[in-house]
C-alpha positions as CSV (number, residue, x, y, z in Angstrom):
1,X,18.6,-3.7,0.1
2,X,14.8,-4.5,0.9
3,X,13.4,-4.5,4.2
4,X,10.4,-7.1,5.2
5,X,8.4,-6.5,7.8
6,X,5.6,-9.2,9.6
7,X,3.6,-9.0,12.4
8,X,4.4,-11.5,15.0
9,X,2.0,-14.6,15.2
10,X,1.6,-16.8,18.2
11,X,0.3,-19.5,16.2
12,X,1.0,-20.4,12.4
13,X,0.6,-22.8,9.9
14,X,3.1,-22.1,7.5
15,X,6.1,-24.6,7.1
16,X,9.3,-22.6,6.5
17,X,10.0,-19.3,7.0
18,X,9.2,-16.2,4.0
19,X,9.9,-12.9,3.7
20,X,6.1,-11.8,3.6
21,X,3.4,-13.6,4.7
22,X,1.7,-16.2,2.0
23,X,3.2,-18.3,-0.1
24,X,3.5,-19.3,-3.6
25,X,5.7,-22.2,-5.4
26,X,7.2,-22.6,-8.8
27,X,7.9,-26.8,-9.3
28,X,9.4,-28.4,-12.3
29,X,10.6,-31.4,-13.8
30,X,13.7,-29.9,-14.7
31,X,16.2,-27.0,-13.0
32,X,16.4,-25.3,-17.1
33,X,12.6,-25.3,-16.9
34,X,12.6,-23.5,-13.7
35,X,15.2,-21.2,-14.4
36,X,12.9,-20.1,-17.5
37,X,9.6,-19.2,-15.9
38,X,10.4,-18.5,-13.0
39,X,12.0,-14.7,-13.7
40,X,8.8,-14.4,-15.9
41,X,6.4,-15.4,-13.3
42,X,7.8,-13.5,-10.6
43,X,7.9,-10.2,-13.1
44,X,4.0,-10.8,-13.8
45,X,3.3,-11.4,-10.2
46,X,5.1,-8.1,-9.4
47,X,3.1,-5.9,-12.1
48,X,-0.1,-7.0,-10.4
49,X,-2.0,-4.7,-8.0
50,X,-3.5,-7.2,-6.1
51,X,-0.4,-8.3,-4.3
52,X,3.1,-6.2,-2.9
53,X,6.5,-7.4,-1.8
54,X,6.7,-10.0,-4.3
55,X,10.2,-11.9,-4.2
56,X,11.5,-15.2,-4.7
57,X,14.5,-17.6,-2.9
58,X,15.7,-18.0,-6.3
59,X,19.3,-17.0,-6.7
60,X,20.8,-18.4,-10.1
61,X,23.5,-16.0,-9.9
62,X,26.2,-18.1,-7.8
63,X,29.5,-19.0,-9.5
64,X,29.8,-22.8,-10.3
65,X,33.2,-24.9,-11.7
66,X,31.7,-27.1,-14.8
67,X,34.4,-29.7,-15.8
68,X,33.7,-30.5,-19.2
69,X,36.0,-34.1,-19.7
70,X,37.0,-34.8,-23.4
71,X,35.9,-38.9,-22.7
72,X,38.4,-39.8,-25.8
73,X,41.1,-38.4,-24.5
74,X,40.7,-39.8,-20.9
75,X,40.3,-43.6,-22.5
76,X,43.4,-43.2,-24.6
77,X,45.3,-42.4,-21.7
78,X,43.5,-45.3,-19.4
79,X,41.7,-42.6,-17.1
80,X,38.0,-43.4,-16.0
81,X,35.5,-41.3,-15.0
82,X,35.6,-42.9,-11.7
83,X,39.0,-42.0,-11.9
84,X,38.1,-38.2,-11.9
85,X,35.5,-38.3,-9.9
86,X,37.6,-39.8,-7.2
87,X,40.8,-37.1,-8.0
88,X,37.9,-34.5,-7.4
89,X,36.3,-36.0,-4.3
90,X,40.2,-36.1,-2.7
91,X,40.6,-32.6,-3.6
92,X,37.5,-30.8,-2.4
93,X,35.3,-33.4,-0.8
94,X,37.1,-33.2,2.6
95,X,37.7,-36.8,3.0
96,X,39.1,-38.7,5.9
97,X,41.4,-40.4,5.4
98,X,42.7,-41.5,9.0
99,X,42.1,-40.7,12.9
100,X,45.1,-40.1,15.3
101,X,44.5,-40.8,18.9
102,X,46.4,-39.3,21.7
103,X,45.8,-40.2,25.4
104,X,43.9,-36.8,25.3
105,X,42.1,-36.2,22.2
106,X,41.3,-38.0,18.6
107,X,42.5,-35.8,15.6
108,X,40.9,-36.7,12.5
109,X,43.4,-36.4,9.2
110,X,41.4,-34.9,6.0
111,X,42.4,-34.7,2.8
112,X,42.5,-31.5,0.8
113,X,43.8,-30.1,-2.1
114,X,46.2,-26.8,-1.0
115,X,44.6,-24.3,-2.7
116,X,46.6,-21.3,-0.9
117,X,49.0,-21.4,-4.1
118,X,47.0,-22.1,-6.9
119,X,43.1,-20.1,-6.2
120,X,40.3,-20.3,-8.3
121,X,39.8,-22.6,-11.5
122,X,43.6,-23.0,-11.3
123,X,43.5,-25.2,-8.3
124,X,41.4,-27.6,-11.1
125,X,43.8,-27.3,-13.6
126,X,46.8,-28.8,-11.2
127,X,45.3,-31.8,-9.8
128,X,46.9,-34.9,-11.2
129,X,45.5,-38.3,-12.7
130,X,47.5,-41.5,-12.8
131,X,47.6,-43.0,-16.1
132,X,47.4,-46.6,-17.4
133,X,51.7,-46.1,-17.7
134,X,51.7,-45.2,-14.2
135,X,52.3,-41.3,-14.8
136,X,50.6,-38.6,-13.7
137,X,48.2,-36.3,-16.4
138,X,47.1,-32.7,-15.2
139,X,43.6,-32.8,-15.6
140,X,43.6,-29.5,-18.0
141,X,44.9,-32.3,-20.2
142,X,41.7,-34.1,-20.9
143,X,39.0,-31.5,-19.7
144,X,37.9,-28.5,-20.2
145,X,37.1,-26.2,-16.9
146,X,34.6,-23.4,-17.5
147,X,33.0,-21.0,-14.9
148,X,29.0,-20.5,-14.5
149,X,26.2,-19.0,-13.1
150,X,24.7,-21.5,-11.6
151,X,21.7,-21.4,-8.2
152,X,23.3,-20.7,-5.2
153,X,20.8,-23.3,-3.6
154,X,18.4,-25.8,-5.1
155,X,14.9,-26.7,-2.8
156,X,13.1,-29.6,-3.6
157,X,9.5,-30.6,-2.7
158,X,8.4,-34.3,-3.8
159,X,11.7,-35.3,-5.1
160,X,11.4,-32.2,-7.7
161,X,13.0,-28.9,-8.1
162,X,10.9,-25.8,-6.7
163,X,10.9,-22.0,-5.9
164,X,8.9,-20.4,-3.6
165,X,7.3,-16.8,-4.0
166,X,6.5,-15.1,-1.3
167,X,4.0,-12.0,-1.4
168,X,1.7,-9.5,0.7
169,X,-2.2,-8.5,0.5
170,X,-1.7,-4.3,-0.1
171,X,-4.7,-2.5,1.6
172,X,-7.8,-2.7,-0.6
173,X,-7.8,-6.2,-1.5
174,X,-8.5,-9.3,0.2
175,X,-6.1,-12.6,0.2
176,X,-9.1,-14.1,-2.2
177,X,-8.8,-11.1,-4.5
178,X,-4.8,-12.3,-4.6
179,X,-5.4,-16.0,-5.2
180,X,-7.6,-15.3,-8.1
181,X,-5.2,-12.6,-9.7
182,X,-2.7,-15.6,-9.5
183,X,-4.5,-18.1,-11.3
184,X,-5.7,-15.8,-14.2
185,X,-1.9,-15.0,-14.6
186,X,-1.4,-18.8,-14.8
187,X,-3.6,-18.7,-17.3
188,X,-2.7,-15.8,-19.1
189,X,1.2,-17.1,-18.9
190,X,0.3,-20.7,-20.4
191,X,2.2,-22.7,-18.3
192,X,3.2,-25.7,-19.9
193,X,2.5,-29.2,-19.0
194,X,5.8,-29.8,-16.9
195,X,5.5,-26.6,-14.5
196,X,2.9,-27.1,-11.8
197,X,2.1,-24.3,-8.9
198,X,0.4,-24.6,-5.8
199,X,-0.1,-22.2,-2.5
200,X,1.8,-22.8,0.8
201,X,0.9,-22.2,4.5
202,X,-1.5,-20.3,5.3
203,X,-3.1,-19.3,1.8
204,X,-3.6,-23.3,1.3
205,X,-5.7,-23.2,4.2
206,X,-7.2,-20.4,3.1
207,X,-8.2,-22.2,-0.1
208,X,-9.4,-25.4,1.7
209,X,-11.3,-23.4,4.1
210,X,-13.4,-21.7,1.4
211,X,-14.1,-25.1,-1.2
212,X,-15.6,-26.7,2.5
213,X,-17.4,-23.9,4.0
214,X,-20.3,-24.2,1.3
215,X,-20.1,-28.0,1.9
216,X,-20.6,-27.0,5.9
217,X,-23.0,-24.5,5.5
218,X,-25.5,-27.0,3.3
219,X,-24.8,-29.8,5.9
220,X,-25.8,-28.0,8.7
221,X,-29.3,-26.7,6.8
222,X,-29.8,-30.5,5.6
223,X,-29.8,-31.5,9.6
224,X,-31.4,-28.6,10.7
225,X,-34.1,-29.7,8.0
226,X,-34.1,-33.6,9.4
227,X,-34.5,-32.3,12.9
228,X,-37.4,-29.9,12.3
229,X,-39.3,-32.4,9.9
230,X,-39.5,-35.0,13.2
231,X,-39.9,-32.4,15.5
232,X,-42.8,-30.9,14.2
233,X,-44.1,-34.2,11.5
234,X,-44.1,-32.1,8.6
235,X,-42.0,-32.4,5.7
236,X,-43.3,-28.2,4.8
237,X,-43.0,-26.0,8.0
238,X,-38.9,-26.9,8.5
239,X,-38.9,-25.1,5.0
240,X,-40.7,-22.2,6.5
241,X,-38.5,-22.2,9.6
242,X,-35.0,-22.7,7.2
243,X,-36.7,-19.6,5.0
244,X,-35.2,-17.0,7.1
245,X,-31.7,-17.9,7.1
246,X,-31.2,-16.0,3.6
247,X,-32.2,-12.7,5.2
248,X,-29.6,-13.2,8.0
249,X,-26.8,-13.9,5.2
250,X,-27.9,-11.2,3.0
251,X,-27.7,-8.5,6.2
252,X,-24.2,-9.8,7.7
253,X,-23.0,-9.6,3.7
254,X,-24.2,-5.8,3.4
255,X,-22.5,-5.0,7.0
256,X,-19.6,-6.4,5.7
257,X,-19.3,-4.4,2.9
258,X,-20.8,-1.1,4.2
259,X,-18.1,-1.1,7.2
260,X,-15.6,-2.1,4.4
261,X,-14.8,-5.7,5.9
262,X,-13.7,-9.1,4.5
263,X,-15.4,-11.8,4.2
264,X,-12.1,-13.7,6.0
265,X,-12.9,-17.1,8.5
266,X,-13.9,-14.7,11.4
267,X,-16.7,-13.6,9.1
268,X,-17.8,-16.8,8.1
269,X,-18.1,-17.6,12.1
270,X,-20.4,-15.1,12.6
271,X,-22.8,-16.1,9.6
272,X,-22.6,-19.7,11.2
273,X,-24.0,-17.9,14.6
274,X,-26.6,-15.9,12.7
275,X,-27.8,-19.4,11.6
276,X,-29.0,-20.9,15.1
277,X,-29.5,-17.4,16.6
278,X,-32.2,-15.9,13.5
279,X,-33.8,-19.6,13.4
280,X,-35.1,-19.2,16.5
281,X,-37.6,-15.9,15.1
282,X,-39.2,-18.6,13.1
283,X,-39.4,-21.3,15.5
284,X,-41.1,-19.7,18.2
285,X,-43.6,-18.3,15.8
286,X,-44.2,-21.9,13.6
287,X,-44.3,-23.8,17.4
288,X,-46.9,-22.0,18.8
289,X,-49.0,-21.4,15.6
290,X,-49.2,-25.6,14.9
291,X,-50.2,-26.3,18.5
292,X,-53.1,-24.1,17.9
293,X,-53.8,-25.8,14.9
294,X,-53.6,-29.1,16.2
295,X,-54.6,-28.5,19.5
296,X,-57.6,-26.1,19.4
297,X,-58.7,-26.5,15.9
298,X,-57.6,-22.8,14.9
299,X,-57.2,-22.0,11.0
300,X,-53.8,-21.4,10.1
301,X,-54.2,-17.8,9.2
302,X,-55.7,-17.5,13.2
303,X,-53.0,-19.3,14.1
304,X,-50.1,-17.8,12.6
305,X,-51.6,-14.2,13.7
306,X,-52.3,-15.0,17.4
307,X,-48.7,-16.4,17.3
308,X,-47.4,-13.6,16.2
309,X,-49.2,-11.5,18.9
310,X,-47.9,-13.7,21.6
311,X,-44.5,-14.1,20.8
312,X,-43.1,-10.6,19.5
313,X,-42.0,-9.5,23.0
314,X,-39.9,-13.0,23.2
315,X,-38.7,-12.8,19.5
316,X,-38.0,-9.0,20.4
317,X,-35.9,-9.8,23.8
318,X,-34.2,-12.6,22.5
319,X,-32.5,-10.6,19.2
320,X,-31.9,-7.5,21.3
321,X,-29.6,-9.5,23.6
322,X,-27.8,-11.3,21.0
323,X,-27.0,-7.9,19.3
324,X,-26.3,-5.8,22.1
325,X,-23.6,-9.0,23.0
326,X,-22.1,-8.4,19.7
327,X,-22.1,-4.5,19.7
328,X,-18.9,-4.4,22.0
329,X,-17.1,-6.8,18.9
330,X,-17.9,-4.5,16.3
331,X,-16.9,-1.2,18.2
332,X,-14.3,-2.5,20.3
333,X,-10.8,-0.4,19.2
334,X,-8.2,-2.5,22.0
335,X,-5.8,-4.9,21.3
336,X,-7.0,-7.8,18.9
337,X,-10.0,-5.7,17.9
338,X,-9.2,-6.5,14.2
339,X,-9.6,-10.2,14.4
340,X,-13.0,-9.5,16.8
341,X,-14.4,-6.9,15.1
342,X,-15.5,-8.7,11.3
343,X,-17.8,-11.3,13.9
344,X,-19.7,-8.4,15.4
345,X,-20.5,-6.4,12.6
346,X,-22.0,-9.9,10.5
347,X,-23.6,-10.7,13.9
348,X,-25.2,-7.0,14.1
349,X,-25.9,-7.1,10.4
350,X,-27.5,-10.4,10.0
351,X,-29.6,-9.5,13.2
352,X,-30.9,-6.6,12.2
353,X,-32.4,-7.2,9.0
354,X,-33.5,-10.7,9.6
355,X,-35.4,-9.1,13.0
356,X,-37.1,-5.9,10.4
357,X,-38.0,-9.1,7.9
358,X,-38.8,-12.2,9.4
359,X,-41.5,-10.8,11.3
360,X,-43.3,-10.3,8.1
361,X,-42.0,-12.5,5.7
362,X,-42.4,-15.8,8.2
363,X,-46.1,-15.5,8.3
364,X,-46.9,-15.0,4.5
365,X,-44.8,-18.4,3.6
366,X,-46.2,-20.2,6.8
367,X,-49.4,-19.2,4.8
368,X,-48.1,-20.1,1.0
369,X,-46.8,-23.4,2.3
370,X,-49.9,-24.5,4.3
371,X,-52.0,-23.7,1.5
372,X,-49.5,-25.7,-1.0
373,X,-49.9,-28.8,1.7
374,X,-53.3,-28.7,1.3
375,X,-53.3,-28.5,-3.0
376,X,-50.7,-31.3,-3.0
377,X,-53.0,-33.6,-0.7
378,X,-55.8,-32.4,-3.1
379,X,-54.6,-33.6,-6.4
380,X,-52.7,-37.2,-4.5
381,X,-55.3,-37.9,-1.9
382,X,-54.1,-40.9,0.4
383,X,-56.0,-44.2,-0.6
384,X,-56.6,-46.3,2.8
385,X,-56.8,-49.8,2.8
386,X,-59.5,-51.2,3.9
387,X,-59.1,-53.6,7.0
């Protein structure tokens, strides 16, 4: 006997019910296929260390009635296959047959074979076929009756036969860590052609959410880009702005691994907050340094110093509130700190590096890039046309 435990979930995603909590199927073309791989499947799954609690919903062990019918024998004697099939349905296939109506009640009349003398494959043996004569044959006569192992219960998922594997993340590894082990084993196994896999509930999402994160992430630097380049009519300084973002990922990713966290959805959050919340370092800095330039003829290297003067108390304020807001995520221990607690850290993490190095890495590519403007107009001055 095992014992599967899960934590209860207010809200899921997952669309039948598993012993553990992700999901894995088996599908195949044909149920001799499926009964092949999926004992060896489910044995490699179990010998890795990535996942625990691996089981399966196939059962192949049921007992099944195969009625093998000798098709000479039944034409010789004028008996059809419909013929059987119908002697069979009569028998076991609880059909009705009439409805008796009282002023009270409606009784409905099925047909069944009595099995309470004959049990077992016997009660096959003794059911009787009218002949082309008019007699009556005992099926033993022209068939063969053999018992099998057969599934207790066959699941289907677009039209085809399928197994589902269910399986836990043990403590040490991460859900990604599990989905990877599973595909080298696919590999390593050599699936053929006619088996196909793919994950269920939550650890499809799972997937999905990680292939369109990157997508997001680049998105939402190409319109932060767009934005800046009208805000401030450069097609350079965005770049300089965007620069600091790396230094908030980098920080949240060493957090995460120093406090011995996953890199899970909640995570990914966070880095999306670090995004807006580090950009503004840089853009308080960049805005105040090209209104100098522009507006009182300072040199960028004036500029971008007397910017930096000026706005280090703001720039200061600013990231201390945002990371004493996150402090209570990362350190809080009540209920639901687990799901809280990855956001703060990447929030604390990001903020603190990107605060130590954007103060001095903004103004040296502020710097680089104003003085790569100003080679690029060099070598492709602008020709005006004359009026």
């Amino acid at each position: 006997m095992a014992l599967y435990l899960q934590p209860t979930q207010d809200l899921t995603i997952d669309t039948q019910v598993s012993r553990t909590q992700y999901q894995f199927t088996l599908q195949a073309t044909t149920l001799d296929a499926l009964s092949h791989w999926v004992p060896k499947l489910q044995n490699a799954l179990q010998s890795l260390p990535q996942l625990s609690e691996v089981s399966s919903d196939w059962q192949d062990r049921g007992l099944a009635a195969w009625v093998n019918v000798d098709r000479d024998s039944a034409s010789r004697l004028g008996i059809s296959m419909a013929d059987v099939d119908n002697a069979l349905y009569n028998a076991f296939g609880q059909r009705l047959i009439s409805t008796i109506y009282t002023q009270a009640n409606q009784y409905r009349v099925v047909l069944e074979h009595n099995t309470a003398s004959t049990p077992g494959l016997a009660a096959l043996e003794t059911i009787r076929l009218t002949s082309r004569d008019g007699g009556t044959v005992p099926l033993s006569a022209i068939a063969r009756i053999e018992q099998r192992f057969a599934p207790l219960s066959i699941n289907h998922l677009d039209q085809f036969p399928v197994t589902t594997f269910s399986f836990n993340v043990p403590e040490g590894y991460s859900l990604g860590d599990a989905v990877q082990a599973i595909l080298d084993t696919e590999k390593t196994l050599a699936l053929p052609a006619d088996i196909t896999t793919q994950f269920q509930g939550s650890t499809l999402a799972f997937q999905a959410a990680l292939g369109s994160t990157v997508w997001l992430i680049v998105a939402a630097v190409v319109a932060m880009y767009i934005v800046l380049g009208v805000l401030y009519e450069s097609f350079i300084h965005p770049i300089t702005i965007l620069s600091t973002l790396p230094t908030a990922g980098v920080g949240a990713l060493l957090a995460l691994i120093i406090a011995g966290s996953e890199l899970d959805i909640i995570a990914i959050i966070g880095i999306i907050l670090l995004i807006g919340i580090v950009k503004k370092n840089a853009i308080m800095m960049i805005d105040f340094a090209l209104a100098a330039e522009r507006e009182q003829g300072m040199s960028p290297r004036d500029a971008i110093f007397q910017a930096c003067l000026l706005r280090f108390r703001p720039i200061l304020m600013t990231t201390l509130a945002a990371l004493l807001g996150a402090l209570p995520l990362m350190l809080s221990t009540g209920v639901g700190a687990e799901l809280r607690r990855p956001l703060g850290i990447a929030m604390v993490g990001g903020l603190l590096v990107s605060q130590v190095l954007t103060l001095f890495t903004t103004p040296v590519i502020y710097l680089l890039f104003d003085r790569l403007s100003l080679y690029v107009k060099s070598r492709f001055p602008r020709h005006k046309e004359e009026a």
